[in-house]
C-alpha positions as CSV (number, residue, x, y, z in Angstrom):
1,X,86.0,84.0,75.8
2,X,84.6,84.6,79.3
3,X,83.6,88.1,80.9
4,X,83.4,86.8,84.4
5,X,84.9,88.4,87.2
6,X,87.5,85.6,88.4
7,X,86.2,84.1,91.4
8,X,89.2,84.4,93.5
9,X,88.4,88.7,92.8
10,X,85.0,88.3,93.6
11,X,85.6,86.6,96.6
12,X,88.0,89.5,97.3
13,X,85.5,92.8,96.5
14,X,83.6,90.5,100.0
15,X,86.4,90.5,101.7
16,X,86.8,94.6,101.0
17,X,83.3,94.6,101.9
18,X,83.4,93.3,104.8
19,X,86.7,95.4,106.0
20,X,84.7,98.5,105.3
21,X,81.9,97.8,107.8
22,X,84.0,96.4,110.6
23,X,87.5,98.7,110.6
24,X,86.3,101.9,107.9
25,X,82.7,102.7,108.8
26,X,83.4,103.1,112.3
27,X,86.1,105.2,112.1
28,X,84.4,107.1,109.4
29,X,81.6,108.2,111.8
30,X,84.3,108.7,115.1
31,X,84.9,112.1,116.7
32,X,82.7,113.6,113.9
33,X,85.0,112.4,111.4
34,X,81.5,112.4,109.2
35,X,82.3,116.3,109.2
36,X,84.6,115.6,106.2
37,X,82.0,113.6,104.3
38,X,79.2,115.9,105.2
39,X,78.8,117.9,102.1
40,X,77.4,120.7,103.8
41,X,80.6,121.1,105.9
42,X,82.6,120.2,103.0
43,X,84.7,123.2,103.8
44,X,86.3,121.6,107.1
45,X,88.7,119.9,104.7
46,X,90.4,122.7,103.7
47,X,92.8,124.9,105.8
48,X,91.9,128.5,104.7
49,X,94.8,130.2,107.0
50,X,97.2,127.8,105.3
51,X,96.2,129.2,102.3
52,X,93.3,126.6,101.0
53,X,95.5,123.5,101.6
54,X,94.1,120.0,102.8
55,X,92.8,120.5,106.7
56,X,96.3,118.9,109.0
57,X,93.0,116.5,110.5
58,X,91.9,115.7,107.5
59,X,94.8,114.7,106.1
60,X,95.9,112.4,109.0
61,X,92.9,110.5,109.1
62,X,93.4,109.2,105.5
63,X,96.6,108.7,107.1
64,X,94.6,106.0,109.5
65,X,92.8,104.6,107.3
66,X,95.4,103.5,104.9
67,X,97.3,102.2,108.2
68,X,94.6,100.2,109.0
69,X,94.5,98.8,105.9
70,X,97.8,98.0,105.2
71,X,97.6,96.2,108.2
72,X,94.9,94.1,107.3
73,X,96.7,93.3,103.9
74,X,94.4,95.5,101.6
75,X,96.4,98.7,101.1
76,X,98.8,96.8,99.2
77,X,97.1,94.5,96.8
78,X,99.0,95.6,93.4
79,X,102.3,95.6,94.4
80,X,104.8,92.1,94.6
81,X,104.1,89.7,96.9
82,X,107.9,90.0,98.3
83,X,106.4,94.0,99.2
84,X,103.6,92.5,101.2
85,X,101.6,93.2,98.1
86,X,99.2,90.3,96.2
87,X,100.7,90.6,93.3
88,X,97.7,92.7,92.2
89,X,97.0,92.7,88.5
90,X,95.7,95.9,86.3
91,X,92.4,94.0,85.5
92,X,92.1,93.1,89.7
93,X,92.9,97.4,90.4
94,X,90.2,98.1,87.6
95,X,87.5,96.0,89.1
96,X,88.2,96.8,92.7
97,X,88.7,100.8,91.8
98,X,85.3,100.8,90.7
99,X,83.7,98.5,92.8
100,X,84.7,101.0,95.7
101,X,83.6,104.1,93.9
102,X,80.7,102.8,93.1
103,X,80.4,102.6,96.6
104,X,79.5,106.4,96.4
105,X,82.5,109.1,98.3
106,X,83.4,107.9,101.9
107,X,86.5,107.1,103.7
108,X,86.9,103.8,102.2
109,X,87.1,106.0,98.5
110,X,87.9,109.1,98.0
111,X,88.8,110.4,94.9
112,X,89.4,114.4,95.3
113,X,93.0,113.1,96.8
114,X,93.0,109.8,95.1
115,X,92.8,108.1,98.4
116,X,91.2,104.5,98.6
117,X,92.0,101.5,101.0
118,X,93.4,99.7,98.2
119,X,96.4,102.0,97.1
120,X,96.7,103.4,94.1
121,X,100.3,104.3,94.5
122,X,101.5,104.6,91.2
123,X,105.0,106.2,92.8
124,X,105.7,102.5,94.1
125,X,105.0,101.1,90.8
126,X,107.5,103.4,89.5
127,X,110.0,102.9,91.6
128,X,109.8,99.3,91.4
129,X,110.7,99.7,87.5
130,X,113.0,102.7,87.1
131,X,114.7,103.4,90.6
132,X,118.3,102.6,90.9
133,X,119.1,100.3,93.8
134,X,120.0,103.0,96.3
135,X,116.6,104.7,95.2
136,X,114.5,101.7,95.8
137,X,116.4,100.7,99.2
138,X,115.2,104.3,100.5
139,X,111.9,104.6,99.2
140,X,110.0,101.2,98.1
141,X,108.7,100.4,102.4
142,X,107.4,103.8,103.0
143,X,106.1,104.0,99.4
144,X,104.7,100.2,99.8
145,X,102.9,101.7,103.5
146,X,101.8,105.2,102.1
147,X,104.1,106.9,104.6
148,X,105.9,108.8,102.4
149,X,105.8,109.9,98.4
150,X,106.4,112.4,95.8
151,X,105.3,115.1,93.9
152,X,105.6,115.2,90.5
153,X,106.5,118.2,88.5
154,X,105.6,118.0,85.1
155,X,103.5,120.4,83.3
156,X,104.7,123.7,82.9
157,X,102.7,127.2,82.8
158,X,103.8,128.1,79.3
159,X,103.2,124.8,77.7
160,X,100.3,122.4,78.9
161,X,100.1,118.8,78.0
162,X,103.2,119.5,75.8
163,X,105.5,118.1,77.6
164,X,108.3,118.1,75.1
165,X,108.5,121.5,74.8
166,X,109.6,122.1,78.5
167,X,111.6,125.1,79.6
168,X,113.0,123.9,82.5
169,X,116.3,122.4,81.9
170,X,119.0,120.6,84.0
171,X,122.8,121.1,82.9
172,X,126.0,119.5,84.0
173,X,128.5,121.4,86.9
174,X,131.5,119.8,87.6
175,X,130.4,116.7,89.7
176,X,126.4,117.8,90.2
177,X,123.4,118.6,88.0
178,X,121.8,122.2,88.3
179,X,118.0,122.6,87.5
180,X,116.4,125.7,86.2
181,X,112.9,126.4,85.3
182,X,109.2,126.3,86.7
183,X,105.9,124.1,87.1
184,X,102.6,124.5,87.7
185,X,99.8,122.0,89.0
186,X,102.5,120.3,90.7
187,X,99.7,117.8,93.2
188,X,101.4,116.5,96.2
189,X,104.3,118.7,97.4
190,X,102.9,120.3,100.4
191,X,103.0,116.4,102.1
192,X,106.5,115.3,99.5
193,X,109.9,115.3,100.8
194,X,111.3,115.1,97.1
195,X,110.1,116.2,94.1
196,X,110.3,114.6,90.4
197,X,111.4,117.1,88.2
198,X,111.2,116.4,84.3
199,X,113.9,118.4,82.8
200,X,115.4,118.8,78.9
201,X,119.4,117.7,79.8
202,X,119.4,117.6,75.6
203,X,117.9,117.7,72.4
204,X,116.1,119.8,70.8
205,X,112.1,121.4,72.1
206,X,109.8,119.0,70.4
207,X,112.4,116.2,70.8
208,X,111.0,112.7,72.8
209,X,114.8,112.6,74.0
210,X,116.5,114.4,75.7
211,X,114.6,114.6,79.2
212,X,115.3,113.1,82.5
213,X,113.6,113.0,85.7
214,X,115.3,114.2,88.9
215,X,114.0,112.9,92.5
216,X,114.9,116.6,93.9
217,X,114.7,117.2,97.9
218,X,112.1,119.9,98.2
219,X,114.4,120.9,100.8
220,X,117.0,122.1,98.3
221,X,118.3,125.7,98.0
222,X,116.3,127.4,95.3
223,X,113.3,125.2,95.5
224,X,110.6,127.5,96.2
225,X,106.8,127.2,96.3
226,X,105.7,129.9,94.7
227,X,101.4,129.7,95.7
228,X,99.0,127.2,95.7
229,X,96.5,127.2,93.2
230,X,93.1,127.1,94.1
231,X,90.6,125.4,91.8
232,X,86.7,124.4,91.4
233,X,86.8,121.8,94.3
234,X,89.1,122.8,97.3
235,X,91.1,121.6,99.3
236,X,94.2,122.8,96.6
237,X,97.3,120.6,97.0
238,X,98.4,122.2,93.4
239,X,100.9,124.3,93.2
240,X,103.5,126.4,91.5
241,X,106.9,125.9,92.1
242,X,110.2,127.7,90.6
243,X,113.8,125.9,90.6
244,X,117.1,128.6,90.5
245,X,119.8,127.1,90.5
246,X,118.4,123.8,92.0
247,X,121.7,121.7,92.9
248,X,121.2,117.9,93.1
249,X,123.5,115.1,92.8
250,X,123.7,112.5,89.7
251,X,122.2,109.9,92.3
252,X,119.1,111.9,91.9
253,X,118.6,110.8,88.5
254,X,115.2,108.6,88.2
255,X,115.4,106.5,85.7
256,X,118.5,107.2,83.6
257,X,119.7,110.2,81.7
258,X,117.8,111.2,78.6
259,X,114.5,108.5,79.7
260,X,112.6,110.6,81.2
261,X,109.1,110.9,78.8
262,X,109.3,106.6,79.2
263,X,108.7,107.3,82.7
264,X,105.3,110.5,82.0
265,X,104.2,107.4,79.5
266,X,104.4,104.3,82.0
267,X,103.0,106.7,84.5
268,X,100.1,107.5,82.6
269,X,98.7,104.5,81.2
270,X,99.5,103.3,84.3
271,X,97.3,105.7,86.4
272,X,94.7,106.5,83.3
273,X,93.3,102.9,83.7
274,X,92.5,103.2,86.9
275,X,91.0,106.6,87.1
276,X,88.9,105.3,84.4
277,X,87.6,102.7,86.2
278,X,87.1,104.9,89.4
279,X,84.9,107.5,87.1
280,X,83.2,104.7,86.2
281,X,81.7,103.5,89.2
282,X,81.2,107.1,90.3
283,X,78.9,107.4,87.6
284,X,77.3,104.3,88.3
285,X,76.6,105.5,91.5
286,X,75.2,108.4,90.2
287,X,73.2,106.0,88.2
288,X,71.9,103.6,90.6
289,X,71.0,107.0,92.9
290,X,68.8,108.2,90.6
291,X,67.4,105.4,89.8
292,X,66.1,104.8,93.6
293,X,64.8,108.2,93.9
294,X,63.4,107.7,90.8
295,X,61.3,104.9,91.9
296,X,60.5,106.6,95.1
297,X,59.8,109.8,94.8
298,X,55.8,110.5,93.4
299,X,55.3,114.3,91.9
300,X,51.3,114.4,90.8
301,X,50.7,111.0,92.3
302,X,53.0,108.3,89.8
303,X,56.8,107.4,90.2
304,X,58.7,110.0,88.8
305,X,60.2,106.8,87.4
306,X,57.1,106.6,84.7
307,X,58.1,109.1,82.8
308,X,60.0,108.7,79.7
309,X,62.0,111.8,80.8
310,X,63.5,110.5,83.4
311,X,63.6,106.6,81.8
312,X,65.6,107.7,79.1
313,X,68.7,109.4,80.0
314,X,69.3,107.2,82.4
315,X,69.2,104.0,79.8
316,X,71.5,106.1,77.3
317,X,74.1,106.5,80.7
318,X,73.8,102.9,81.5
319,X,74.1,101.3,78.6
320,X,77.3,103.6,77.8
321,X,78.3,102.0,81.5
322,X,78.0,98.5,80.2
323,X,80.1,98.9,76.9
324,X,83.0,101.1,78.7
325,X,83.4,98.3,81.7
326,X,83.7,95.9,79.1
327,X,86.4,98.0,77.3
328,X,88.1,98.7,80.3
329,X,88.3,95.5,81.5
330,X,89.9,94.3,78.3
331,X,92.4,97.0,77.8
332,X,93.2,96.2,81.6
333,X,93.7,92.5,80.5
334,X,95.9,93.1,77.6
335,X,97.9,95.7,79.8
336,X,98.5,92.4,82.1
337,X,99.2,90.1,78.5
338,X,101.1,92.4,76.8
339,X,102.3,95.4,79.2
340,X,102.0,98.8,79.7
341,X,103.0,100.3,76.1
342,X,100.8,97.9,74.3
343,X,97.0,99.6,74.7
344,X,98.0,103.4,74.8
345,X,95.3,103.8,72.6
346,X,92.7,102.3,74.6
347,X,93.5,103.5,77.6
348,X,93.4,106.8,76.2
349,X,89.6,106.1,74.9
350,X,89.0,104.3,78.6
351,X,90.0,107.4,80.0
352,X,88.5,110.3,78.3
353,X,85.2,108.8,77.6
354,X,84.9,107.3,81.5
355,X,85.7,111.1,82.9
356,X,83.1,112.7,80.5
357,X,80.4,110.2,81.4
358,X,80.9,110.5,84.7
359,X,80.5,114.5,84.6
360,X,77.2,113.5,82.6
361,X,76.1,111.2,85.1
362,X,76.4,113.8,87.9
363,X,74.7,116.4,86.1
364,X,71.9,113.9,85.3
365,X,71.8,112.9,88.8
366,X,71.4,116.5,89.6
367,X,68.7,117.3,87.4
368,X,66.5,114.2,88.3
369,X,67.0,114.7,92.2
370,X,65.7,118.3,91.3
371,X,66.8,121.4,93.7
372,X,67.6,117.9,95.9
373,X,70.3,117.5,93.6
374,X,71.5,120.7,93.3
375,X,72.1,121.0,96.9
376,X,74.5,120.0,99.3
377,X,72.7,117.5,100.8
378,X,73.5,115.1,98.4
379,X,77.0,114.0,96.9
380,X,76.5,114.8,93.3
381,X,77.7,118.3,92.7
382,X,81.1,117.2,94.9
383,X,81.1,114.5,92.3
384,X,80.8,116.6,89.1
385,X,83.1,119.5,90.5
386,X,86.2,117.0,91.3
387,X,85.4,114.8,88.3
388,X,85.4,117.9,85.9
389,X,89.1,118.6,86.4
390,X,89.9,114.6,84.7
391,X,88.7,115.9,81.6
392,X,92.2,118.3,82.0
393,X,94.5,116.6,84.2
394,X,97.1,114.2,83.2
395,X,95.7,114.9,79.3
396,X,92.9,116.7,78.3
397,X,90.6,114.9,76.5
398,X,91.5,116.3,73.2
399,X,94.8,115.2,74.1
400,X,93.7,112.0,74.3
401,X,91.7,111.9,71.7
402,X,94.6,113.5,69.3
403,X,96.7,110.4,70.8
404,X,93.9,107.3,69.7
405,X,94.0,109.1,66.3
406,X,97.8,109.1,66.0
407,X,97.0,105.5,66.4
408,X,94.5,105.2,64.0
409,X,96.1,107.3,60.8
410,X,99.4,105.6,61.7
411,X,101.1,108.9,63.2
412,X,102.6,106.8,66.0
413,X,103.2,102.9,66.5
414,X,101.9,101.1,69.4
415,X,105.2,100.3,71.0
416,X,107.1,101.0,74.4
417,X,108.8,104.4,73.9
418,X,112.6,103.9,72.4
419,X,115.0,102.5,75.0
420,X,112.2,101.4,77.5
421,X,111.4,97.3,77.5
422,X,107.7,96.0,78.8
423,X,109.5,95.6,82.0
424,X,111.2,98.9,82.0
């Protein structure tokens, strides 16, 4: 059994290293671009006439940075080789996902839009498993590049997590499919040409069957945005959206009729993974924050660091650190071994426990930086207030928790989802 990092990744978190000083950094602090990253002007991200979305400048200066590294062969690490890719692995995303937010918020890692220089890009990953061959022809390059993606529209106002239970429902006309029905928190449509639209073409509410995703043109008749929602950390990219009457083709069926809960599953333990290991090395660079100031700062003539107070929470925070990288980095590994549908329950303890200590963490960090902390002179409340909405998103933690325990009492079978394989 070894727990090293394997050399040819640690070789590689250098190379990202380097990258960030020579091509990132710069452009980070060009034409003011540090407004964005200033947490004082935190506000110049968001477009308050476009009613709170992500500022257009912004927005295309993530644009440049994933450009820049996709052409230096970064942006694409996960994805196949014959996609320009490294034929990334789930361990390799973990490890570099937290190595960069460890690296504390910047434009090299940015987690309030889930932008880093080593894509995330679960859309791809997607595509790359359920996308017919006409899908995949039109969308895997501009996926692979982070030109283009889409929204997803899953959760629905009246029902939550409970994605089974979804109103919205597609039915059969002559030689097209019409979609009917309404989401909410649907991230990403602002910037989306399509949608993906999880409707009930069968079955019964409750059933696993019975739903099928639809890669719907936002373009379409009937397709309206309804608001965006604005939240605890702005910019708001979340909105809801109605369908009437929604007309799309059977070519815009994503991953065949009736399969559509395989592809919410594969999507999240897909993504939960590595948002657990980004919350991780957010809190670790919470941590290690603290820590310095710690040793630096020198109320009534000691290191604050002397006191006990201060010792204490921080050794309960890292030493939950140490045990969830190691479980993290195994549930990665066995998600490499075994596939996707073979860990759900770990990824669903990797993910709810890495959000929640990461909001504890920030708070910490708050508290021993003082009215330092507090302020917006220092990253930490940004931190908390965009890390607070993982302990909701893509599964509250209850959720989560109720899904390791259907594990546990043998309520549900660690399997891929009926009619999926591990390789989809």
């Amino acid at each position: 059994m070894d727990f090293d990092i394997p050399a040819d990744l640690a070789a590689y978190l250098d190379e990202l290293d380097d990258f960030i000083e020579r091509e990132i950094k710069p452009l980070e602090q060009r034409d003011d671009n540090i407004r964005f990253f200033d947490h004082r002007r935190e506000d110049a991200r968001t477009d308050w006439d476009r009613g709170g979305l992500p500022n257009r400048q912004w927005e295309e200066l993530l644009a440049q940075a994933r450009q820049r590294a996709d052409e230096a062969g970064h942006y694409r690490y996960s994805f196949p080789a014959k996609y320009g890719g490294r034929d990334g692995t789930n361990l390799g995303m973990a490890v570099i996902r937290e190595h960069l937010a460890s690296k504390g918020l910047g434009l090299h890692c940015d987690l309030q839009n889930e932008h880093m220089i080593v894509g995330n890009n679960v859309g791809l990953l997607l595509m790359l498993e359920y996308g017919s061959p006409e899908q995949q022809a039109e969308w895997i390059e501009p996926l692979a590049a982070g030109r283009r993606g889409f929204a997803f529209g899953i959760t629905e106002p009246a029902h939550g997590s409970d994605a089974t239970y979804m109103e919205t429902t597609a039915v059969r006309d002559g030689d097209s499919w019409v979609i009917n029905g309404e989401k909410t928190w649907n991230t990403g449509v602002h910037a989306a040409s399509h949608d993906l639209i999880f409707a009930r073409t069968g079955g019964a509410p409750g059933d696993a069957g019975g739903i099928t995703a639809f890669l719907t043109p936002i373009s379409s008749p009937g397709f309206t945005i309804e608001e965006y929602l604005w939240t605890f950390n702005m910019p708001t990219d979340h909105a809801h959206v109605t369908f009437h009457d929604v007309r799309v083709q059977p070519s815009a069926i994503f991953g065949g009729e009736g399969r559509g809960l395989q592809v919410v599953q594969h999507f999240f333990n897909e993504n939960r993974i590595r948002q657990a290991a980004s919350s991780l090395g957010a809190a670790q660079y919470c941590i290690n924050e603290s820590v310095a100031y710690a040793l630096a700062r020198r109320p009534f003539g000691k290191p604050l660091a002397a006191n006990q107070a201060i010792q204490f929470p921080l050794v309960e925070l890292q030493t939950q650190c140490e045990m969830l990288r190691v479980l993290i980095h195994k549930t990665a590994w066995l998600m490499d071994r075994d596939g996707p549908f073979s860990v759900s329950d770990k990824v669903s303890m990797c993910n709810y426990w890495a959000n929640r200590l990461c909001c504890e963490a920030a708070d910490r960090a708050m508290q021993v930086h003082g009215g330092l902390g507090y302020s917006r002179h220092k990253p930490f409340e940004h931190i908390y207030r965009h890390h607070r909405r993982y302990r909701i998103t893509e599964g509250a933690e209850e959720i989560q928790m109720r899904r390791v325990a259907g594990y546990m009492f043998g309520f549900m079978r660690q399997r891929a989802p009926k009619g999926v394989t591990e390789s989809g």
